[in-house]
N, C-alpha and C positions, 0 to 999 in steps of 0.2 A: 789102271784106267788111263787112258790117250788123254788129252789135253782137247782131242777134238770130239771126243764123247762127252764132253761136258759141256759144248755148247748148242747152244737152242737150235730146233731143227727149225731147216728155214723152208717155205713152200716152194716147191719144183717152180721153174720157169711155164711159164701160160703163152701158148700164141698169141700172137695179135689177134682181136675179133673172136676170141673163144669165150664161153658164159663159166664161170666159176658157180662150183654147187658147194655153196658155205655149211650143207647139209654133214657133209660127207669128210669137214677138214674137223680137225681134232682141234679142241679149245682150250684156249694158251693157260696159263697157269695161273689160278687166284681168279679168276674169270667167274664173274656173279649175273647171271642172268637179268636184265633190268635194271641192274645198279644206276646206268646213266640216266635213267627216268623217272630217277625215287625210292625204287624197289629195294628190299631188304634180302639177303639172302638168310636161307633157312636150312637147317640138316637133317635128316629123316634118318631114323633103324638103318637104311640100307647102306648110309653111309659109314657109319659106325660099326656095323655090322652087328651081330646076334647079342641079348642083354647077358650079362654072369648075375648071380648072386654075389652081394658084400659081403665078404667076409666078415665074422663078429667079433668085432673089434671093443676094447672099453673106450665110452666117451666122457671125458671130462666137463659134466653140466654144471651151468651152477647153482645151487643150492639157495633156500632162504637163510634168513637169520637163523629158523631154528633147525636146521638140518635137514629138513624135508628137500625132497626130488619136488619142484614145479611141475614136471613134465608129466609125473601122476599123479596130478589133485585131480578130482571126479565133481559135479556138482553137487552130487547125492551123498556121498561117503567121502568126501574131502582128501585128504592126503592119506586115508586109510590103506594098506596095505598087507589086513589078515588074510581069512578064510575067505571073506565075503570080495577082495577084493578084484577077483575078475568075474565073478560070476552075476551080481548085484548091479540092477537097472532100474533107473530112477523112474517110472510110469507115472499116469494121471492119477493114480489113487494115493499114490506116496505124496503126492503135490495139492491134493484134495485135505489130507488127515494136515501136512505143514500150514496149508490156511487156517485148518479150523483151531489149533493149536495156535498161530499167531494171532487170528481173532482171539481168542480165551486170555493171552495174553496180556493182549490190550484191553480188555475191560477191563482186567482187576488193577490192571497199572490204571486207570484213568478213575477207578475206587478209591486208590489209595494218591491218586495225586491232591484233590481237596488239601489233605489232612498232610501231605507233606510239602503243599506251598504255605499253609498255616503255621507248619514250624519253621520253614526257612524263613517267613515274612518274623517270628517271634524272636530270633536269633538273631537279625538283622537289626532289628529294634534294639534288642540287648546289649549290642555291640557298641551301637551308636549312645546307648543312654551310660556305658562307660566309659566311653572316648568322643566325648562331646568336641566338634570343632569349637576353634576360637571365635570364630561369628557367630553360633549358635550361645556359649558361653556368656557374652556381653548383648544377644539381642534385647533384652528386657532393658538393659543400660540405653539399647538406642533408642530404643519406642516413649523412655523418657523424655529424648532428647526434644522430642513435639512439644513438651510445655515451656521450656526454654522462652523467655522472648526477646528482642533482640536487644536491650540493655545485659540483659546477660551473657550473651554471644561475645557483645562486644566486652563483657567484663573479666573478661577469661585471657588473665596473662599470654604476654609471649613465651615461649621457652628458651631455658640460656644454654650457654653452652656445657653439657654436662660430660663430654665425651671422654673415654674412656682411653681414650687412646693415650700411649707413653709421649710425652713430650721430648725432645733433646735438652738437653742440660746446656744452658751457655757457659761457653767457656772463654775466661780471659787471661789473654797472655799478655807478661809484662812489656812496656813499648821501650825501645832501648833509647837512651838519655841522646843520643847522635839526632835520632828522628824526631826528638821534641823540639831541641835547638833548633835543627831547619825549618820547623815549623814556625817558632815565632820569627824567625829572619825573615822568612817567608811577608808575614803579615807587617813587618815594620813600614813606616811612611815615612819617608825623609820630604823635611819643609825646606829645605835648602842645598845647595851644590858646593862644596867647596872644595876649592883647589889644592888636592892635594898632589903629590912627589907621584910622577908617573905622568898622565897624558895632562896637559892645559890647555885651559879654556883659550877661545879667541880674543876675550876681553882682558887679558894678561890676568889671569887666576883671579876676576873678581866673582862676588856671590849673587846665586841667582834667585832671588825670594817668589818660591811659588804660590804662596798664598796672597801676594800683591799681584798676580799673572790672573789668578781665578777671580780676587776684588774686579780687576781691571775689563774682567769679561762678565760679569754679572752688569756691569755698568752698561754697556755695548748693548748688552739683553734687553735691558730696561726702555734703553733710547728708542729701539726698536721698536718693543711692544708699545709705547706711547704714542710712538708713528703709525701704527697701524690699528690703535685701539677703535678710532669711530668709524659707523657702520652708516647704511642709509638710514637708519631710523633714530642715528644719533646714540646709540649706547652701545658701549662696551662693549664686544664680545668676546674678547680673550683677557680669559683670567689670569694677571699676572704672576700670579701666586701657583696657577695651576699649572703654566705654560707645558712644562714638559709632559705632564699628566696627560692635556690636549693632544698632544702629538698622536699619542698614541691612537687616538679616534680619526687622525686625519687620514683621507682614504687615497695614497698614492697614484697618480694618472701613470698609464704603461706606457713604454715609449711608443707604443701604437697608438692612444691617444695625444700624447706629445706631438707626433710627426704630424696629426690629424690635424690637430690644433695651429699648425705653424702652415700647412697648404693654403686653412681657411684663412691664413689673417694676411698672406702673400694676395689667394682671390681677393678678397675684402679690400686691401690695401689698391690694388688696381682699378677694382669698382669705381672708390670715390675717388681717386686721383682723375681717372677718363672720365667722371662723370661727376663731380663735385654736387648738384643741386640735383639729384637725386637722393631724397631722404631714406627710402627704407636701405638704402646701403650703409650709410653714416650706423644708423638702427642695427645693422644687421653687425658689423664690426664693434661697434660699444659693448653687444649684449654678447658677440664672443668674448674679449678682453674680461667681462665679468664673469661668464664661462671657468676661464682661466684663469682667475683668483686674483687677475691686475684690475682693481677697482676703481682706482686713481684713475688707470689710462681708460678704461671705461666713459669715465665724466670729461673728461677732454675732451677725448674722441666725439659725445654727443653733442659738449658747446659748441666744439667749430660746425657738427650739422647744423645746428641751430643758426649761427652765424650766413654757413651758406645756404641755408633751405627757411628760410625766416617766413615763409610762408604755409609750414607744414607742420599741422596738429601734432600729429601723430611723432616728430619730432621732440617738439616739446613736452608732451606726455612723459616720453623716455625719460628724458632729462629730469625733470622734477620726479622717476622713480628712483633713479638713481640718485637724486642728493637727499640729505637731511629736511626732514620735517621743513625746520626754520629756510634753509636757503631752497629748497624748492617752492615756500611762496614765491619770492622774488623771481623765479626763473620763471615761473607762470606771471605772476606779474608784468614781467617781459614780454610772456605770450603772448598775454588780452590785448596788452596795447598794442603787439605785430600782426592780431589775430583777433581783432572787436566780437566779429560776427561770430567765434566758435562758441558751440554750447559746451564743447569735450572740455574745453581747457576752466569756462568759467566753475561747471559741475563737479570736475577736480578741483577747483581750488576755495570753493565750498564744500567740498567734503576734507581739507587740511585744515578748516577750521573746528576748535574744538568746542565752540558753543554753538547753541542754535542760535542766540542773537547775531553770532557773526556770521553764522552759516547766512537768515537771513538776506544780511547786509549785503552781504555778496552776489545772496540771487536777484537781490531788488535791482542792485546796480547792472546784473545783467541784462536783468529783463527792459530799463532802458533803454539800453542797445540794441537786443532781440523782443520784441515784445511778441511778435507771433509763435516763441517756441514754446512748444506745449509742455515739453518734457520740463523746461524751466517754471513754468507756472504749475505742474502738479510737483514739482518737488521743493516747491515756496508753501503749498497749501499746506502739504505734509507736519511742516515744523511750524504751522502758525495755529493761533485759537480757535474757537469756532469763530468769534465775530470776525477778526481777523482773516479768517478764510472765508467767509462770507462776501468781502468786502472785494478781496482779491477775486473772488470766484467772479464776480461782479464783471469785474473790469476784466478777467477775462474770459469773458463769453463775447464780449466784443471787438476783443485782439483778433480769438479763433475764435468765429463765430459757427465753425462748419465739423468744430469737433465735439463728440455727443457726451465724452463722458464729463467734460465739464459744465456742460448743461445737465446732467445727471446728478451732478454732485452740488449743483446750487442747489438745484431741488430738492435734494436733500438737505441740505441747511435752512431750507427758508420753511414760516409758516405754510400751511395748506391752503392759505387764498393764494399767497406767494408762489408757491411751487405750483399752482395753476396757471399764473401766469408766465411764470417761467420756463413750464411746456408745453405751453401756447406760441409764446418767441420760438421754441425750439422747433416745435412743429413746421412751423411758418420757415425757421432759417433750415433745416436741413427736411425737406418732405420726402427727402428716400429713407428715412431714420423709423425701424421700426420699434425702436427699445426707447423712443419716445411713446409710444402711445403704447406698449406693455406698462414701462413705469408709472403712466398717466391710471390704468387701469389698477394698479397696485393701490395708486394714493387713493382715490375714491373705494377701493375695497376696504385698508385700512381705517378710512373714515365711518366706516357703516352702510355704505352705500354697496349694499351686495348685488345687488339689482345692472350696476354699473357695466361691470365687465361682459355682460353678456351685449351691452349697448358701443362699449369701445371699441372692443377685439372687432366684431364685422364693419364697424364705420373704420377701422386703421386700415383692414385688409385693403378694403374699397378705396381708400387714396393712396395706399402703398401702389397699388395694382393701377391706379388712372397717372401714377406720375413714374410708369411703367420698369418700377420694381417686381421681378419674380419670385412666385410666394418660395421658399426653401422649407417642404416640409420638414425634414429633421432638426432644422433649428430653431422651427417652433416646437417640437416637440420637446426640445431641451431647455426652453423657457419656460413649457409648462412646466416640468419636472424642475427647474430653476425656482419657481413661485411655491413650488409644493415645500420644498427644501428651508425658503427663507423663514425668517423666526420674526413676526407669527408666520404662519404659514397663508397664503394667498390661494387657499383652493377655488373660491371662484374665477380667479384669474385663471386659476390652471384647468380649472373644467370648461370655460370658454371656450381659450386656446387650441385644446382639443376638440371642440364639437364642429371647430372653424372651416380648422386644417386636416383630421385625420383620414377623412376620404378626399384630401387632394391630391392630383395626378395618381391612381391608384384605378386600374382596369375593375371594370363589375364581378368579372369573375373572378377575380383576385381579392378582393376584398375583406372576403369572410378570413381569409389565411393568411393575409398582412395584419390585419387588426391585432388576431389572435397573437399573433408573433410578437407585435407591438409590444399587446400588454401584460404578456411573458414576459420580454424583456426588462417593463417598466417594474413587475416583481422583484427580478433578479436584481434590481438597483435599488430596491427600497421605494421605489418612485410609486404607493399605494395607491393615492387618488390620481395619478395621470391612470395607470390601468385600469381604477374602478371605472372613469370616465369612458376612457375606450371602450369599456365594455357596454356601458351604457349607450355610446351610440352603435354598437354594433345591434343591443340587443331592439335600440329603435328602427332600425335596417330589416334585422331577421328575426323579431320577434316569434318565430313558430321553430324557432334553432336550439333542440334542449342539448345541444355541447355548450352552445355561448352559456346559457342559462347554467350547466352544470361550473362551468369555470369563473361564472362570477359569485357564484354560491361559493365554490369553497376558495374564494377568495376573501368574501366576507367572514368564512368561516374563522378563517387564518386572521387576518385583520380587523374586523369588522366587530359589531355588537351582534348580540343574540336578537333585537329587537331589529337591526336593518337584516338580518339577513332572514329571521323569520318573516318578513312583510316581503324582502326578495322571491322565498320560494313560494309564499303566497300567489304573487305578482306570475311565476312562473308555471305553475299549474293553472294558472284559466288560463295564457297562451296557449299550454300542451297538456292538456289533461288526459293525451294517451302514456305520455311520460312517464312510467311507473316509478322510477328513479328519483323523480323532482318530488312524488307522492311519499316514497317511501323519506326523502332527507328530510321534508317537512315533518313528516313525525316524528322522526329518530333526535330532531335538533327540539321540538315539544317536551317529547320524552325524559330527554338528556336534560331539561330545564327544570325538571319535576313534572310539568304540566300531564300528567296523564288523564286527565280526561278531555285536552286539546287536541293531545295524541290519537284519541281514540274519534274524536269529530274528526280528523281531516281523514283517518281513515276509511272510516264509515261514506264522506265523503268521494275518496278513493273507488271503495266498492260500489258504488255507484255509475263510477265513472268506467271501470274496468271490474265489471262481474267476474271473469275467467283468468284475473291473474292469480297467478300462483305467488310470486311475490307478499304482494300484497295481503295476501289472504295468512301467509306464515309471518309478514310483520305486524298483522295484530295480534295470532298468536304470542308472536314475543313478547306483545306489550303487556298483555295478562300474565304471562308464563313468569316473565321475570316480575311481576309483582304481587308472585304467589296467589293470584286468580285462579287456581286451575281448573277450578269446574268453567267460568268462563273460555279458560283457553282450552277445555276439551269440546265443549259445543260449537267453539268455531272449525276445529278438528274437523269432527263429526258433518259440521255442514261443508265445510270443502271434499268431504270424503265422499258426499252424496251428488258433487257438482262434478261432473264427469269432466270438465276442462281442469278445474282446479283440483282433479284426483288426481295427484304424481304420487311417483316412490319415494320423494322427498315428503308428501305432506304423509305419506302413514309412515314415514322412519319419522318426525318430530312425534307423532300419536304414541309410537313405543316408545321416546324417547320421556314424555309427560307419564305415561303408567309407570314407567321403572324411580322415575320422581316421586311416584304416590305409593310407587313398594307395591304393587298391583301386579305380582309375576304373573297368570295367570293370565290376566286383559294383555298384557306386553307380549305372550306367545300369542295368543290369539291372533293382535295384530299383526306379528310379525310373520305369521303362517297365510293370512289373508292377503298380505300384502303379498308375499313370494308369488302366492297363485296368481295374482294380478300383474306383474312384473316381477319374473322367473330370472332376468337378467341384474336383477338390482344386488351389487354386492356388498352393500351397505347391509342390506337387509337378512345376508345370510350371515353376515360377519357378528349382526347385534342377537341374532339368533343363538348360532356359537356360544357366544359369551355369556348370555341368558344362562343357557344351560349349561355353560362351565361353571358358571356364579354357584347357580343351584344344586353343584356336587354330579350333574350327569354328563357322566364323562363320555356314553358309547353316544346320548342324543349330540352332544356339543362333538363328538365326532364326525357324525352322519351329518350334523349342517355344516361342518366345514367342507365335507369333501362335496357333498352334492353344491355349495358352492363354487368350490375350485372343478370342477363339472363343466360349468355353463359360464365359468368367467377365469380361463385360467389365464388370462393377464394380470390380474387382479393380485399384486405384490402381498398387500397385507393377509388375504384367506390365507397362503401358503404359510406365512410368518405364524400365523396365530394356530394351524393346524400344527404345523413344526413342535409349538410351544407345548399344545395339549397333550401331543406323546412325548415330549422330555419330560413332562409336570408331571405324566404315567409312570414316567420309569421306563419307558421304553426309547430310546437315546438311539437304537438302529433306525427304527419306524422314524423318528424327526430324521436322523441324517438322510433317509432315503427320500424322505417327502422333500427333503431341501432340494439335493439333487437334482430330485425330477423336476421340480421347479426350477434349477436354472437350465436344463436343457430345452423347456416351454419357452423361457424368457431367457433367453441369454445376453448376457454382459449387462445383470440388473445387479448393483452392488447391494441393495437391500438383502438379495438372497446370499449373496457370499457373506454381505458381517453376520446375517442370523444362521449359516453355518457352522462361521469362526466361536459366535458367542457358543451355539452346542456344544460345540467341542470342548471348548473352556467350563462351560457348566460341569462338564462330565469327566472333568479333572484329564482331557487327552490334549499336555500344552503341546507335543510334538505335532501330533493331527492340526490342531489350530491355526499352528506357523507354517506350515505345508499347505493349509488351505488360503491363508494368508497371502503367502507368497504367490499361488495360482490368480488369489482373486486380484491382486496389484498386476499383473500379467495382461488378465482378462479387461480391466479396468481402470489403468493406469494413472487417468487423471480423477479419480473419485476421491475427493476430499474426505467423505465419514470413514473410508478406511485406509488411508493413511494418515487419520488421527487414532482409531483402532490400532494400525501397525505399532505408531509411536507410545501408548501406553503399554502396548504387549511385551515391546525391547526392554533388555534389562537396563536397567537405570545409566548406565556407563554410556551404553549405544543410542541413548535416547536423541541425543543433541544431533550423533551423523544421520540418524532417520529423521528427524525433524528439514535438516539441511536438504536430505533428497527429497519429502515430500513439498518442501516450496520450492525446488526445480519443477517438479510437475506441475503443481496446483499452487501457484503464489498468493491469490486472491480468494483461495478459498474459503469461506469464514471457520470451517468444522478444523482447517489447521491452522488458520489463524488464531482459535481460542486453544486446541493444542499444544503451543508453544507456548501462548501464553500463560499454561497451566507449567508448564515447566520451568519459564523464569519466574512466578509463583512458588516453586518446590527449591526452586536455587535461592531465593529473597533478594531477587532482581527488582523490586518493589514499582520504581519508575516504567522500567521497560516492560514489566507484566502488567502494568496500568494501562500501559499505552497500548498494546497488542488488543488487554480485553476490548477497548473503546474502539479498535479496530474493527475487531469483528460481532461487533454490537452494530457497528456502523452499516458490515456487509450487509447483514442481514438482521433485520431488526425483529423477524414475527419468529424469531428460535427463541424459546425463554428460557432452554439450559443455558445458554450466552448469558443471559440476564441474570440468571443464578446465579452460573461463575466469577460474574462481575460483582455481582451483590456481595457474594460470603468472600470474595477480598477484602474488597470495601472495607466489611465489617471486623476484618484482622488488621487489618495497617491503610486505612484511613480516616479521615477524621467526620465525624458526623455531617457538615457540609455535605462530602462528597458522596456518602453514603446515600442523601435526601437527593441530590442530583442522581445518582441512579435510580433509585425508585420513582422519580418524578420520570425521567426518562421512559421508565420501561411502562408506564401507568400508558403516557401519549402515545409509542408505540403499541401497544394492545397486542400484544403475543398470540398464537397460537397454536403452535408448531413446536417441534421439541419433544423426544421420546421423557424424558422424566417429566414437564410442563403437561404432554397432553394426558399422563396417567395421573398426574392429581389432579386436572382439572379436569377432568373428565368422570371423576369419581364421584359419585351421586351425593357421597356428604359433603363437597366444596361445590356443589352447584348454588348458583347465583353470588359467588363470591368476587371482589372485584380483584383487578390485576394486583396492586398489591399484597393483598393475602395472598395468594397465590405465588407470588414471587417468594415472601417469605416459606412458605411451607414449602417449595420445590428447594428453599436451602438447607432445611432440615429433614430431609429426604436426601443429598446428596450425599452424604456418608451412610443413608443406612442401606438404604435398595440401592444396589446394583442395575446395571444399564440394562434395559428390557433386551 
């Protein structure tokens, strides 16, 4: 083959202007139709030309483990490979008889399963009861450990060292006699030098005695510390004896302070040289120097100010602090005489003296020289007798005739004709003074003269105001609250005071809502009678105002007697005798006195005034019910039942509530079936229904009124709770979780319906279910306090403290985790800090009386009977009523009409036996 056979044929030559038919040329090689537009090329039969048969060849498949070919398993006959194997087809009726065969199978295995999880659970048991863990072993040793108390805690040795470990054997080797010798050479102390053969001394080989070198510097020491032993107050302050001891407390300045120190005293130095009779420079250099520990050059430094600035207190001040007691009289001495008229320098130099008679002497003699200064004559009265400051007071009300508190303070020393006239001159010498005519108003109130102040206060205002002083309400209001305070107290002064000023500069419409505020505040201070007063004249303003009328009632109530505050709420039902509220306190404060048949006139009265209250009409119930009247308290039933305003769903739930009182099941359905018809929506009344007929063992009736309640009120938290409860109480533990469920998808993100879940589940021995629903409902409801106190008792004991830590992330203030935690430094014997927590959330929420429990049964393990009577006196005032373990004893028909504390105690002997509802 040529060389030019093998290469590519090329296209003949084309004329110019001739069309190419691309149809017709042959297509180059490898050439894919479409390739440049995406296209895939493809090969057909005809390219390949006609098919063969494969030859049969052996193929090497591979096999399973146990020998079988893969490649002929069948789904019908398996890896089979007899007679039947190519003939046999697996049809519907082969796959008909394999169901009924696998059905047949499975019943008798689900026969026999019963009776073979009954042996695996008896095996399991056996296993365990031979191979007891070590926690299981000693649990009976822990459950002991609860009677323990804490003297015996504490009496329970340390453990010592018992270990068991090899110790190393010490070993000692002998020290070679070379290394002892250098040892004591080491240690030797030579007392003297002597000149021996080899180098000599300077002083031709004489002896150097160093124990006369250390005499010679202890001496030096001495000199010194005696030089700088006195201070400015004259004593000692370095202990000779201790000196070097001292040192070690002295606190070294850094050469940063050093350098600081030496700028200032370069500026300072320049100060008084350019400026000599400028004192606070002098001042300002001395108190560096003493800064700087030079205390010597301190007191120089301040004589020559003194010298140049002889006219400047403040000066000599300095100087007499910086010398001794004794030479700082003298230098003030100095003062007076360069300085007559200073009060600074004489007041210092009565207070250097150490008796009052010389202190005295010295104010006398100042007051010579100054006799207008006030400050000098109240600091002369101070240290003198009463007649003596009488005397004094005397003379100076005439120095300063124009300042009030020493016309105050005669008047206080002198008889009450005297101190009449002496805030008569006062009046007269200063007439803008109004703590002249409050005082005046005190003395005639202390006298007996109660009548008085109502005659001063408006004659003072009236010359205060004509010698064109402005009245300043707020600081009358703090001279009344001033009068109230003093000892006796001056309450007519202070109810004056207020009747004067309390609507002055104060808008009409504003009025009713300053006052209030007023005498809120005057509460908040202890300030009782200025607030009783405001309120009195408010309640003379708005006598027809049952809020005023309600806030000075339980004002009284708080502060006051039973006798002003019953003639109060008297006073306030003939203003407002629509007021059912003012009707019902006035009974209730009757009641509460014992008075019950006062009780029963004001109400009777009431009903008169308000035929169609419903109030009204169940607070005389009350007042029969609770003093076991009850045929009385059913006739009044009975007639509000017939008064079609006073017919609520409230007054027939108290009607079922009195039958099931008298054990009258039978009147209590009745009612409660009447009442339903009448008010279908009432879910009180399906709820009492329910429990009726749970009480009385009918379970399908107490089904049927639960659910036709949850029917017509499925908001209504508690139905779902108590349906919940009646099919777990069944045994039916699906039917509750379902009822729960559906209840939260009615109501969702209600945490009532998640903890009565959690608790199902826990009932029902499923703790994984529990925490799973748990976790969902912390999800769902993240800040709900009652279940992340749930969460933290559910954790095992170990995790309890980092679940506690997250739930007051979320909920800090909550009370249900505030008592919580307090239950677990309770379990830890944190004693203080679970004192403090319970009182915390006692505090939050005071109407929860499981808090009160918890607090109580502390109490009563590690505290002392005091504290014990303080929480039951507490929990009596707060008046409970809330509370899952609180409201099922007290809602239980044999603790009705018991008071709080029975109850508190029985809800503590209940907290270990019932479990949380």
């Amino acid at each position: 083959m040529s060389r030019s056979s093998l290469q590519p044929l090329r296209p003949a030559q084309i004329a110019p202007g001739a069309k190419v038919d691309f149809n017709s040329l042959k297509a180059p090689t490898g050439y894919v139709p479409g390739l440049g537009r995406g296209a895939a090329g493809f090969t057909t039969r005809s390219d390949i030309g006609p098919s063969m048969p494969a030859p049969d060849m052996p193929h090497d498949k591979p096999k399973g483990d146990d020998g079988m070919d893969d490649s002929k398993f069948d789904e019908f006959l398996g890896n089979d490979s007899g007679v039947l194997a190519g003939s046999a087809h697996y049809d519907e009726e082969d796959r008909e008889a394999d169901a009924v065969w696998d059905e047949v199978e499975d019943r008798m295995d689900g026969r026999r399963k019963d009776r073979r999880d009954e042996r695996l659970k008896a095996e399991i048991e056996k296993f365990r009861q031979e191979n007891p863990k070590i926690s299981e072993q000693f649990a009976d040793l822990k459950r002991k450990l609860t009677e323990l108390t804490g003297a015996d805690w504490e009496a329970i040795p340390d453990i010592g060292d018992y270990t068991v470990k090899k110790r190393r054997a010490e070993i000692f080797t002998p020290v070679p006699d070379s290394l002892l010798a250098r040892a004591a050479a080491a240690n030797e102390t030579a007392t003297a030098l002597d000149a021996a053969p080899g180098l000599s001394t300077p002083m031709g080989g004489t002896t150097t005695d160093l124990t006369a070198i250390g005499a010679g510097r202890n001496t030096v020491v001495q000199l010194k510390l005696d030089k700088i032993s006195d201070s400015v107050s004259g004593q000692t302050v370095v202990d000779p004896k201790g000196y070097l001891t001292d040192l070690k407390s002295v606190a070294l300045k850094s050469d940063a302070e050093i350098s600081d120190i030496k700028k200032a005293r370069l500026l300072l130095k320049s100060v008084i040289s350019t400026n000599p009779r400028h004192a606070p420079g002098w001042i300002a250099a001395a108190r560096l120097e003493e800064v700087a520990g030079k205390l010597q050059q301190a007191r120089e430094l301040v004589m020559k100010g003194c010298e140049m600035c002889p006219t400047s207190e403040d000066v000599w001040l300095e100087a007499a602090r910086l010398q001794t007691p004794e030479n700082a009289k003298a230098i003030l001495a100095r003062g007076v005489a360069a300085l007559p008229d200073s009060v600074k320098l004489w007041m210092q130099a009565a207070r250097l003296e150490g008796s009052d008679a010389a202190k005295k002497r010295v104010l006398l003699r100042a007051l010579e020289r100054i006799p207008h200064s006030v400050r000098l004559w109240k600091a002369v009265v101070e240290i003198s007798d009463e007649d003596d400051a009488r005397v004094l007071l005397s003379r100076a009300v005439e120095c300063c005739p124009q300042h009030v508190e020493l016309w105050l303070a005669l008047a206080r020393l002198e008889s009450y004709e005297n101190a009449r006239k002496v805030l008569n001159k006062a009046r007269q010498a200063i007439p803008t003074s109004a703590e002249v005519w409050v005082t005046a108003s005190k003395l005639e109130e202390a006298q007996g003269a109660t009548e008085m102040p109502d005659k001063i206060i408006p004659r003072g205002l009236k010359s205060l105001q004509a010698a064109g002083v402005v009245t300043d309400r707020e600081w009358w209001l703090k001279e009344a609250e001033a009068s109230e305070r003093q000892q006796p107290a001056m309450v007519h002064t202070c109810r004056a005071i207020v009747r004067e000023v309390v609507g002055h500069g104060i808008e009409e419409e504003d009025r009713k809502r300053t006052w209030m505020a007023d005498a809120e505040d005057c509460r908040k201070r202890g300030s009782v009678e200025t607030a009783r007063a405001i309120y009195a004249h408010a309640l003379s303003v708005f006598p027809g105002k049952k809020s005023i009328w309600r806030r000075a009632a339980q004002l009284e109530k708080a502060h006051g007697s039973s006798e002003s505050l019953d003639a109060l709420l008297r006073k306030a039902v003939q203003y407002c005798p629509q007021a059912e509220v003012l009707w019902l306190m006035a009974a209730k404060e009757r009641w509460l006195s014992g008075d019950v048949p006062g009780a029963r006139s004001i109400l009777e009265e009431a009903f008169i005034r308000n035929p169609d209250s419903e109030e009204i009409w169940l607070a005389a119930f009350k007042v029969e019910f609770e003093n076991s009247e009850l045929n009385r308290a059913r006739l009044i039933l009975a007639r509000a039942r017939e008064h079609p305003p006073a017919s609520t769903a409230r007054v027939w739930m108290k009607s079922a509530i009195l039958e099931r009182e008298a054990g009258d099941a039978a009147a209590e359905r009745s009612l409660l079936q009447e009442g339903l018809k009448r008010f279908p929506y009432a879910w009180k009344l399906h709820l009492m229904l329910g429990q009726l007929e749970e009480r009385l063992g009918n379970t399908d009736a107490a089904r049927a009124a639960y659910l036709s309640g949850i029917k017509r009120c499925m908001d209504c938290i508690p139905l779902w709770v108590a349906s919940a409860r009646l099919e777990a109480n069944a045994g039916s533990i699906a039917k509750a979780r379902a009822l729960l469920e559906q209840g939260r998808l009615k109501n969702p993100k209600n945490d009532q319906l998640w903890l009565a879940a959690v608790r199902n589940e826990l009932r029902a021995g499923n703790g994984k279910a529990a925490e799973a629903l748990m976790a969902k409902a912390l999800q769902d409801c993240p800040e709900s306090g009652i279940l992340w106190a749930e969460s933290i008792f559910m954790a095992p004991r170990p995790a309890r403290k980092s679940r506690s830590v997250d739930a007051l992330k979320k909920c800090n203030d909550n009370p249900f985790v505030v008592a919580a935690v307090a239950n677990l430094f309770w379990q830890d014997r944190k004693v203080d800090k679970a004192r403090s927590w319970f009182n915390r959330a006692v505090t939050l929420n005071p109407d929860v009386g499981d808090f009160w429990a918890q607090y109580f049964k502390f109490e009563t393990q590690h505290g002392s009977p005091e504290q014990q009577q303080d929480v039951v006196r507490r929990c009596v005032a707060a008046e409970p009523h809330h509370g899952e373990r609180w409201q099922r004893v007290a809602k239980n028909p044999a603790n009705a009409h018991q008071t709080s504390e029975v109850l508190l105690k029985k809800v503590v002997v209940e907290l270990d036996k019932e479990p949380a509802p």
